[in-house]
C-alpha positions as CSV (number, residue, x, y, z in Angstrom):
1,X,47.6,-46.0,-37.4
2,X,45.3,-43.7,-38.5
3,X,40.9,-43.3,-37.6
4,X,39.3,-42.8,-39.8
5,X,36.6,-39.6,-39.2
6,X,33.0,-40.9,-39.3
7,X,30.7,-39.1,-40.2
8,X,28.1,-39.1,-37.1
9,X,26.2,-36.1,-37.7
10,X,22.2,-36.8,-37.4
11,X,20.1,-34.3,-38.5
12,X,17.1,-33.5,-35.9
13,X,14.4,-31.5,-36.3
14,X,13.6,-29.6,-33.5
15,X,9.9,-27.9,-33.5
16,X,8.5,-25.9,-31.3
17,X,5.1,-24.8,-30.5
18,X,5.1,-21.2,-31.2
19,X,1.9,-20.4,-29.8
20,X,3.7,-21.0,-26.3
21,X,6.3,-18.6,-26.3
22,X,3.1,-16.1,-27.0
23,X,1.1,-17.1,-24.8
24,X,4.0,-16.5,-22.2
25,X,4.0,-13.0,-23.7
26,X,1.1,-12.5,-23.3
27,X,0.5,-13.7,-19.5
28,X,3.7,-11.6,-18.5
29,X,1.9,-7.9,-17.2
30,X,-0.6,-10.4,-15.5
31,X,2.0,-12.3,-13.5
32,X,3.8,-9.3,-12.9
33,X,0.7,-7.8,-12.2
34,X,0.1,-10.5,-9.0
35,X,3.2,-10.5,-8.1
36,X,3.0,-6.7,-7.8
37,X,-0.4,-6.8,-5.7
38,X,0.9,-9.7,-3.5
39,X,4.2,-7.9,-2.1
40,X,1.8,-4.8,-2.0
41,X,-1.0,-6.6,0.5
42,X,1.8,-8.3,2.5
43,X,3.3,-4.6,3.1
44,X,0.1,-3.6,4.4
45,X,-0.4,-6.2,6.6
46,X,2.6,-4.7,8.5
47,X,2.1,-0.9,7.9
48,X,-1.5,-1.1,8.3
49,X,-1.8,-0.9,12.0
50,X,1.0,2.0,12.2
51,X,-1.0,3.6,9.2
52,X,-4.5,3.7,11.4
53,X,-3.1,4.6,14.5
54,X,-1.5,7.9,12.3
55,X,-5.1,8.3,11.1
56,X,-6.3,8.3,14.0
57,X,-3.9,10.5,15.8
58,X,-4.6,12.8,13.2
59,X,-8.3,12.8,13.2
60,X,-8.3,13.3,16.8
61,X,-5.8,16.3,16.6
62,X,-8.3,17.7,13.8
63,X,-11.2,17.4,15.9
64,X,-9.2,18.9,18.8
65,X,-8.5,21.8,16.9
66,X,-12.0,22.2,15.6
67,X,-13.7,22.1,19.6
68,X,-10.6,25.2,20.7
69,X,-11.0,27.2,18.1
70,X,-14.9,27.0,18.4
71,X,-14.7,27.5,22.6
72,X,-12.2,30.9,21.6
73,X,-14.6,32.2,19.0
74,X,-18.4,31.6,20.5
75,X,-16.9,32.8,24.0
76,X,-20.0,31.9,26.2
77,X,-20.5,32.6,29.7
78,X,-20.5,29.2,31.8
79,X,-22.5,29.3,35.6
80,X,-19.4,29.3,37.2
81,X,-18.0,32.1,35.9
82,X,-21.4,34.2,36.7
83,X,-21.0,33.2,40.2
84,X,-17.1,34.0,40.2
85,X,-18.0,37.3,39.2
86,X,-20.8,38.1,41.5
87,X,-18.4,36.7,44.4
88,X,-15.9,39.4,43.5
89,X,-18.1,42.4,44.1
């Protein structure tokens, strides 16, 4: 015995919206653009205390430097001193 082949192809029509895949498009460099800024603030949350303490660290080694090189340069006589040197004679 043989089937026989039917024929059971029904045509569909499939439409789609093409103002969707565009607007997709479109959004893309914005949700990349959050996505981007969101991994960005969470790395911050964890690097931004070892970041101000560096600040910091260097600020106060900048000042540092400032205050000796000022003392070496304006070289002024303290109280002490005058009475060390009186003391020696």
């Amino acid at each position: 015995m043989t089937i026989a082949p039917q024929n059971t192809a029904v045509s569909l029509t499939i439409s789609m919206d093409n103002s969707q895949s565009v607007n997709q498009v479109l959004w893309l460099p914005v949700r990349l653009g959050t996505a981007f800024l969101r991994r960005l603030w969470w790395h911050t949350k964890g690097y931004g205390i070892i970041f101000s303490i560096m600040f910091l660290t260097l600020m106060s080694l900048i000042f540092l430097s400032i205050h000796w090189s000022y003392r070496k340069l304006l070289i002024v006589p303290t109280p002490q001193d005058e009475l060390d040197l009186e003391s020696s004679k």
